[in-house]
C-alpha positions in Angstrom: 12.7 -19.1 0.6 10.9 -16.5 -1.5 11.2 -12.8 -0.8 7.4 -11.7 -1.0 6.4 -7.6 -1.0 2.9 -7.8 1.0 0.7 -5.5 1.7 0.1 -5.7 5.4 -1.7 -2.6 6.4 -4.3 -0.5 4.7 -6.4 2.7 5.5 -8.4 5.5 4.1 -9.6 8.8 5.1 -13.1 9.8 3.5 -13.6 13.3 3.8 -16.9 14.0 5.5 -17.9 17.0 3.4 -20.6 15.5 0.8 -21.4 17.0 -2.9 -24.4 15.7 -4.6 -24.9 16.6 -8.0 -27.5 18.5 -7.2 -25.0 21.1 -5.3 -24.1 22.1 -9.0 -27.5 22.3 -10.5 -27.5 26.3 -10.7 -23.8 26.3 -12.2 -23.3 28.1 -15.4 -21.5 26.2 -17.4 -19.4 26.9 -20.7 -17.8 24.9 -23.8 -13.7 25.0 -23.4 -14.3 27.6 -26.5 -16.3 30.4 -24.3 -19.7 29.1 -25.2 -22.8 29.0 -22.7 -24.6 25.9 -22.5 -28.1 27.1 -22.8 -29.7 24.2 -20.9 -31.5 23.5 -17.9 -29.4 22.7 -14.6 -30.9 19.3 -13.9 -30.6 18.5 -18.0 -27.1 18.6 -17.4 -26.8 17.4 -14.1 -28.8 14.0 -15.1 -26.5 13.9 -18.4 -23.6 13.9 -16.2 -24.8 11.2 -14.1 -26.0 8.7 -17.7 -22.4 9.2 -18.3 -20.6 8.6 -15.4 -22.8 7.1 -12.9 -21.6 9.7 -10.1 -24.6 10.9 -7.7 -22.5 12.6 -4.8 -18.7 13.1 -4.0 -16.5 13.9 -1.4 -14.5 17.3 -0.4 -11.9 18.2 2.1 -13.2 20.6 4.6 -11.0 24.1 4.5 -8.8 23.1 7.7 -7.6 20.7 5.5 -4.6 19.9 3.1 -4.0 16.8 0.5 -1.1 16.3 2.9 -3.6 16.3 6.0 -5.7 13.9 4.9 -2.7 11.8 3.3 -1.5 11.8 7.2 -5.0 10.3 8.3 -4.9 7.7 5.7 -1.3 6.4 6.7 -1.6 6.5 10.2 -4.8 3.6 10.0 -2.5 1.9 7.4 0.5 2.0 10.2 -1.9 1.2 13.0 -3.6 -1.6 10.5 0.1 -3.0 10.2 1.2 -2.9 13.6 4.7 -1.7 12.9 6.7 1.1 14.6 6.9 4.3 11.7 10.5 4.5 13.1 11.2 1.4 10.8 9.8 2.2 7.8 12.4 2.4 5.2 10.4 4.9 2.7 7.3 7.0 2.6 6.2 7.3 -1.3 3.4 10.0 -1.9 1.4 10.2 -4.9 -0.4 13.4 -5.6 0.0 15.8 -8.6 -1.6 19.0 -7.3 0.8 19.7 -3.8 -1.0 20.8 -1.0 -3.5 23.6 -2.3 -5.3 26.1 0.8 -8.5 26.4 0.5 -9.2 30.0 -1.1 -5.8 30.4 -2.9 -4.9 29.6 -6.4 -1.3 28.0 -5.3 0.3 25.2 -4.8 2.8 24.4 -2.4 5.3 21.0 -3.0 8.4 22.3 -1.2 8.8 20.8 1.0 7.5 17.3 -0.2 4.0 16.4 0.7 6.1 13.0 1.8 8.2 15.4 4.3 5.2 16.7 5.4 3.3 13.3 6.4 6.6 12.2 7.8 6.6 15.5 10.1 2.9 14.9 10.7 4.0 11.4 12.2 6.3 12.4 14.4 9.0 10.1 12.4 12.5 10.8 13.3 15.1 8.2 11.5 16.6 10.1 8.6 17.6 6.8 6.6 13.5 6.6 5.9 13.5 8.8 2.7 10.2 10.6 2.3 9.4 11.6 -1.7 6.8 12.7 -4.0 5.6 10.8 -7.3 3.5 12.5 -9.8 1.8 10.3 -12.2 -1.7 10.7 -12.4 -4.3 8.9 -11.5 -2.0 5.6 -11.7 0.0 7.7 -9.0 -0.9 5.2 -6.2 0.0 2.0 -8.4 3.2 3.3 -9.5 4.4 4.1 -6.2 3.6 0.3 -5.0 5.9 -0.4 -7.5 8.5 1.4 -6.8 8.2 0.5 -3.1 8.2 -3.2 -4.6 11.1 -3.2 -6.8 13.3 -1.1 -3.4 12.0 -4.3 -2.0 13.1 -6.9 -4.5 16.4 -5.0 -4.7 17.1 -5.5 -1.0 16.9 -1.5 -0.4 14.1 -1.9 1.9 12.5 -4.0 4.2 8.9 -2.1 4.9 7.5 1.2 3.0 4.7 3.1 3.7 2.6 4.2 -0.1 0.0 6.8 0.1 -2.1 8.5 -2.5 -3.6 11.5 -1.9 -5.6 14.6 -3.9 -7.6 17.3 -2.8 -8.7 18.2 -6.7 -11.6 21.0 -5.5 -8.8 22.9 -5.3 -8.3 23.1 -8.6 -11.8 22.7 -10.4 -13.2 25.0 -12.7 -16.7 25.7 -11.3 -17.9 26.3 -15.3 -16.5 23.3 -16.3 -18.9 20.0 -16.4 -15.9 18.0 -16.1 -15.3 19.6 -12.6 -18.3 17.4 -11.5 -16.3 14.4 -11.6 -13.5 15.1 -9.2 -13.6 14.3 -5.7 -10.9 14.8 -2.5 -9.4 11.4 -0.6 -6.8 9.9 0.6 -5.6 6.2 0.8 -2.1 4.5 2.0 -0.4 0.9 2.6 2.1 -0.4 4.0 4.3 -3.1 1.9 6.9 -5.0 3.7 9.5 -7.9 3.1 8.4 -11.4 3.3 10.6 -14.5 3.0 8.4 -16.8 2.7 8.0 -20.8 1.1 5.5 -19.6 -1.2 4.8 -16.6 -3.6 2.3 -14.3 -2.8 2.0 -10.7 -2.5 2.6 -8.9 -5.7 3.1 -11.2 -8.6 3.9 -9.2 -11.5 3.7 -5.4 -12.8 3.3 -3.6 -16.5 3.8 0.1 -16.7 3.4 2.1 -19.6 3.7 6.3 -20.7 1.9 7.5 -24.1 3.2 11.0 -24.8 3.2 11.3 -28.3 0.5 12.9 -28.8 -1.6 12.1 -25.7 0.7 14.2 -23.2 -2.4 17.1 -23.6 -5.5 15.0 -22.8 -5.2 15.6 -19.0 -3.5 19.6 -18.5 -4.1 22.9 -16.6 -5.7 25.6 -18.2 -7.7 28.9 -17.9 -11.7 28.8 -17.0 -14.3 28.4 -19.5 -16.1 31.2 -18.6 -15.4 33.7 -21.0 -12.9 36.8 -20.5 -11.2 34.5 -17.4 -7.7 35.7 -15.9 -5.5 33.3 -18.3 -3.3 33.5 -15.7 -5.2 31.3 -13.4 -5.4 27.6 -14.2 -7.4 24.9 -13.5 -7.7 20.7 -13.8 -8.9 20.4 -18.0 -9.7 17.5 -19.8 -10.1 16.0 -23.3 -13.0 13.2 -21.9 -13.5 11.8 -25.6 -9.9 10.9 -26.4 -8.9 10.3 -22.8 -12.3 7.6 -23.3 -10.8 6.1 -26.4 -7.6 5.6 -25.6 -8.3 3.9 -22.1 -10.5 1.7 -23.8 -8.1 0.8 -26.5 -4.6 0.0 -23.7 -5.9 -0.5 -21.0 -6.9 -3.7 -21.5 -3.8 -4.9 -23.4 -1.4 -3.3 -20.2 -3.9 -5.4 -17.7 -3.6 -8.7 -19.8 0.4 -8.3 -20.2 0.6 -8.1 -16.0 -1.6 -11.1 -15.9 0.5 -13.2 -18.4 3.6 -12.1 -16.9 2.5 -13.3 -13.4 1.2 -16.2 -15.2 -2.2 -15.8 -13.4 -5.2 -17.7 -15.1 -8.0 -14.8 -15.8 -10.8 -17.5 -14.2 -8.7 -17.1 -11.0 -9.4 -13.3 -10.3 -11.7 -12.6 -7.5 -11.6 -8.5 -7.8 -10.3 -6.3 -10.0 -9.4 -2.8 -8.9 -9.6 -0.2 -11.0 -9.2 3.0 -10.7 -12.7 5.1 -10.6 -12.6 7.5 -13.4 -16.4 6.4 -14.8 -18.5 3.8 -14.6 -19.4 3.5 -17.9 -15.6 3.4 -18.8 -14.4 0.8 -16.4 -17.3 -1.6 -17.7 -16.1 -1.2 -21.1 -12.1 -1.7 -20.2 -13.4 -5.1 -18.5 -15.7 -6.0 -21.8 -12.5 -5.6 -23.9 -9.9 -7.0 -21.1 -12.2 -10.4 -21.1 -12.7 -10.9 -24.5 -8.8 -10.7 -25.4 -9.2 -14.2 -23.7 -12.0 -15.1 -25.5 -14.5 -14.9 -22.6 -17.9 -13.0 -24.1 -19.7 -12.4 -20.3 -17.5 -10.3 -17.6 -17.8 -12.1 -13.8 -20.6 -11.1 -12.1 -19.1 -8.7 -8.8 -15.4 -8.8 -10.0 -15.5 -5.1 -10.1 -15.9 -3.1 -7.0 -17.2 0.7 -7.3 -17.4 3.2 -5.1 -17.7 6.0 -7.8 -21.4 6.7 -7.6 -20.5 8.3 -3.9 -17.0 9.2 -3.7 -16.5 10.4 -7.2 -12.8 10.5 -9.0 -10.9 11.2 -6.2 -7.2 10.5 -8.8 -4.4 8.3 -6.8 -7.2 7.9 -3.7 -9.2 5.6 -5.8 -7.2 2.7 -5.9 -5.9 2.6 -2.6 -9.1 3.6 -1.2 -11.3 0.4 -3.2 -9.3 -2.0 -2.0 -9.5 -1.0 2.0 -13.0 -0.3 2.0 -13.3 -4.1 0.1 -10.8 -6.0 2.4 -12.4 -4.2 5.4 -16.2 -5.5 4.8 -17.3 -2.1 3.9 -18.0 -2.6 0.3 -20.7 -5.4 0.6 -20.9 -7.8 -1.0 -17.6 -7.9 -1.9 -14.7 -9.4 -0.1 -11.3 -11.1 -0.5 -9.7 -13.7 1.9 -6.3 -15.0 1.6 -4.8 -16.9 -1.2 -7.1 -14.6 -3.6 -5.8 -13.2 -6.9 -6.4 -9.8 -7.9 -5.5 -7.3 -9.9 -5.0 -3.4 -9.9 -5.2 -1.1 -12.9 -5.2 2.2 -13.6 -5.4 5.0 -16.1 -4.3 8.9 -16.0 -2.3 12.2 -17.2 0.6 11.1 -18.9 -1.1 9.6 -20.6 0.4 6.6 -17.9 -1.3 3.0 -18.0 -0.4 0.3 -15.3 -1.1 -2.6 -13.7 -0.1 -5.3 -10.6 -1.2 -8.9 -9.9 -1.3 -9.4 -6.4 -2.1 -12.9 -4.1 -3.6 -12.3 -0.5 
């Protein structure tokens, strides 16, 4: 028998509250050195959307908390499972911002966002251990790891993974990089399987860069000029965060499939983590040719950017539930399919998994 880690149970929650680009188009926005960009609202706004592909995103509504709509997410994924929550062994919460009111400049991770959800679902057994993660936008990813290898290591028999950000919180509204972000929430539940046959995750490759690309993805003060220093916001360094993606991330994604010796013409979907279109078609580009292949698959890559936006550990999570669902036509996935998730974020942290339905 072979001891599988499965993914039995997804769901999302999709915050109702919609942003199109055109919510932003009398901004005022400013260079990170204090400069005005002297150009038209829709010039920028239709720049931003060349670049990215992003037409509208998603935001929590002010009731709400990142460990609110975490709660929403898990309890479909539990329901989607069919298991008691009195079994689950661990609850693993990726987020990197805490839960942030709406209207206040701090965040709150004490207790854990975990603790929270696990209060949220009425969970009494103290042996399951609720904890935070922070890792970026791979956040979601790594966590599914981690919940695999407690797995493997017979310390757990089911875990519940959620990834969850409410980043406009935190967005600089003179930023242009603030138009990316996006709020969401998505969660699974992986369990032990002993099984005759592998399936389930195959193989994993995680890697950290921090040499000297620990800065790309930081908090800092507003653009606007003559900003309260003190108060910080979600910054980025898009051009070398851009590079770099496209130069690993396709190497970390071919290692995972080698190790799960998983033959590239054998992937029906590939989930990547929604950072920019643009982007994610280039990491494919590269990740196909290491093998030689000149023309990427036709549908192997599944968006939901150009609505939802970059909604960080939420992406991943969220992709595949809306895909394995039927809410993503045309894509789907049926059992015995090979996929693969990857994902790219602060850190700067690369990873990967190869998983069979």
């Amino acid at each position: 028998m072979v001891k599988n880690s499965v993914i039995t149970g997804t769901g999302c929650y999709i915050p109702k509250e919609v942003r199109p680009n055109q919510h932003f188009i009398h901004n005022t926005f400013y260079t990170a050195a204090g400069d005005l960009i002297d150009e038209p609202g829709e010039k920028i706004i239709s720049k931003f959307n060349s670049i990215t592909d992003i037409e509208e995103r998603r935001y929590a509504s002010e009731d709400m908390t990142c460990s609110t709509i975490g709660t929403f997410a898990a309890e479909k994924a539990i329901a989607d499972a069919g298991i008691d929550p009195e079994e689950l062994d661990y609850i693993i919460v990726a987020q990197n911002f805490g839960d942030v009111v709406k209207h206040t400049i701090q965040s709150d991770m004490v207790p854990s966002l975990a603790s929270r959800i696990k209060q949220n679902l009425k969970i009494k057994n103290p042996r399951c251990v609720a904890y935070d993660i922070m890792f970026g936008c791979p956040g979601w990813i790594e966590a599914t790891i981690q919940a695999h290898t407690f797995i493997k290591a017979g310390l757990a028999k089911k875990c519940l993974v959620i990834g969850a950000e409410t980043l406009s919180r935190v967005l600089d509204p003179h930023d242009r990089d603030s138009m990316i972000f996006a709020d969401g929430a998505g969660a699974s539940i992986l369990e032990l399987k002993e099984e005759t046959q592998k399936r389930g995750i195959i193989s994993h490759a995680t890697l950290s860069y921090t040499f000297e690309e620990a800065s790309y993805l930081y908090l800092g003060k507003s653009n606007f000029p003559g900003s309260d220093s003190r108060i910080r916001y979600i910054k980025m360094k898009g051009r070398k965060i851009y590079e770099f993606a496209l130069n690993e991330v396709p190497k970390a994604m071919k290692s995972c499939l080698d190790e799960g010796n998983i033959d590239i013409s054998h992937l029906k979907k590939i989930f990547i983590h929604q950072a920019n279109h643009k982007m994610d078609e280039a990491i494919l580009k590269r990740f196909y040719r290491l093998y030689k292949i000149k023309e990427v698959p036709e549908n192997i890559m599944p968006m939901t950017i150009d609505k939802l936006g970059n909604s960080s550990v939420a992406t991943v999570p969220t992709l595949y539930d809306l895909v394995l669902k039927g809410e993503l036509q045309p894509h789907n996935i049926q059992e015995n399919d090979e996929v693969l998730f990857a994902s790219v974020g602060a850190g700067m942290n690369i990873n990967a998994i190869s998983y069979k339905l």
